[in-house]
C-alpha positions, 0 to 999 in steps of 0.5 A: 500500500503507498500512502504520503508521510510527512516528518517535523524536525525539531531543533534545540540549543542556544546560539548566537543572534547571528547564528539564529540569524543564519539558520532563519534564512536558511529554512526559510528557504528550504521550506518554501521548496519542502511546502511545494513538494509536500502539496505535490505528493498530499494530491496523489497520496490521498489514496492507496495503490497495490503497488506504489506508482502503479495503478493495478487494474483488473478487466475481463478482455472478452467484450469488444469492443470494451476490451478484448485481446489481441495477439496477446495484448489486451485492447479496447476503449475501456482499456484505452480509457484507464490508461489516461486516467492512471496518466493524468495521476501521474501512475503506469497503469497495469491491466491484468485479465479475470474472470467478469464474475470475479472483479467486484470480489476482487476489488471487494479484497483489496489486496490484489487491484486497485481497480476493476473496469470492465463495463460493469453496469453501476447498480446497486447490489454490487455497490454494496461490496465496491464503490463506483465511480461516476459514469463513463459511459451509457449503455442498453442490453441486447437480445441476440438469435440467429438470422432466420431462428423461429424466435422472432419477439421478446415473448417467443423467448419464454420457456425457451434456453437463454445465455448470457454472462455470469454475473452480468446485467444481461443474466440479471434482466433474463432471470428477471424478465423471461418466464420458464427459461433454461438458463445457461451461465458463461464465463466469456462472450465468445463460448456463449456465442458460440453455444448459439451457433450450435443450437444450444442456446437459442438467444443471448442477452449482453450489452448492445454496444459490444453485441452490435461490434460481435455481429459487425466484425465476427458474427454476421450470421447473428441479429439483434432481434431487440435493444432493451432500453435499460438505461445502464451506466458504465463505472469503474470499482474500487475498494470501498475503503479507498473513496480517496481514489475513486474521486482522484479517478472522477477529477481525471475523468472530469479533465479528459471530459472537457480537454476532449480525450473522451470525445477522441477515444470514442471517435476512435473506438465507435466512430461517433463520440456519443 
């Protein structure tokens, strides 16, 4: 854990006046450059870090175009995203791969990450384990077949085997909302694409921006049959004790907002900002 320390040294003794006089001047003009130094680190020293200087940050890179990997390399906006806010806290930011269902645990330990950001929908269940930040980014849900399947309403659905991922909004909304269903958990977006490919699913229900990125450049034998306006909002996590960064995380989030790093993210990710 990094946290800021600051040390009084105390001085005794007698001396002559010129003396004093001397040692006066002299920490007079040690302290105006100490006083400098010491608001410098109190801003960044506010919040803990796993590991000093580093912003360790846990993803789930199964969600393009969220995050997602690449020959090795983990990518996308989310991951483009946090890389700013640790730069604009003067911090290397180190994104590690988990598993979604595990990242409000594991932020929720604080040993491990600073920080989870994985398009993780704020409400309120897992607010009670981490804290979020505000907003970055405003999403709905998506339900997805097969071009041409029997299944062609919401209301077809009932009765009917539904995937989605494990401990996701789109796991929530279908226990919640469709009647009778074989539901199936799955711990990456690719395994339960592919389970509706091979007819053991017959929908999926994920976030419609990474659902609308999955048909355009990979799955264009799948449609979106419907977009649940569900109104969900992206934060990131982290540890409820450590709010001190979470709101070094909103002051970054505010500064990219208006010098138009997040405009050009999106641009560069979406080919709109939104």
């Amino acid at each position: 854990m990094l946290k800021g320390k600051f040390s009084k040294i105390a001085v005794f003794g007698l001396a002559c006046i010129a003396v004093v006089g001397m040692l006066a001047l002299s920490a007079c003009g040690g302290s105006s450059q100490s006083s400098s130094a010491s608001s410098s680190s109190a801003a960044s020293d506010e919040y803990t870090l796993v590991t000093p200087g580093t912003l360790t940050v846990a993803t789930s890179p199964d969600y393009a175009p969220m995050e997602y990997q690449e020959n090795g390399e983990i990518k996308g906006y989310d991951i483009a995203l946090i890389k700013e806010v640790a730069k604009h806290l003067g911090l290397n930011a180190d994104i590690q791969n988990q598993a979604f269902d595990s990242l409000v645990t594991q932020v929720a330990g604080g040993k491990t990450f600073d920080c989870a950001i994985s398009a993780i929908t704020i409400d309120d269940e897992r607010a009670e384990q981490v804290a979020f930040t505000d907003a970055y980014y405003d999403s709905n849900l998506a339900i997805v077949v097969l071009k041409g399947s029997d299944v062609t309403s919401r209301d077809a659905l009932n009765g009917q085997a539904v995937g989605a991922q494990s401990g996701s909004s789109g796991e929530a909304w279908a226990k919640e909302n469709l009647k009778d269903i074989a539901y199936t958990p799955f711990q990456e977006t690719p395994d339960m694409l592919a389970a509706l490919r091979t007819g053991k699913i017959k929908a999926v229900i994920y976030d419609e921006p990474a659902a609308a990125y999955s048909i355009a450049h990979e799955y264009d034998d799948c449609d979106i049959l419907e977009v649940i306006p569900t109104g969900e909002q992206y934060g990131i996590i982290v540890n409820t004790s450590n709010v001190a960064l979470a709101e070094a995380i909103n002051n970054a989030l505010a500064e990219m907002q208006a010098d138009g790093t997040i405009a050009k993210l999106q641009e560069e990710w979406f080919g709109a900002a939104k």
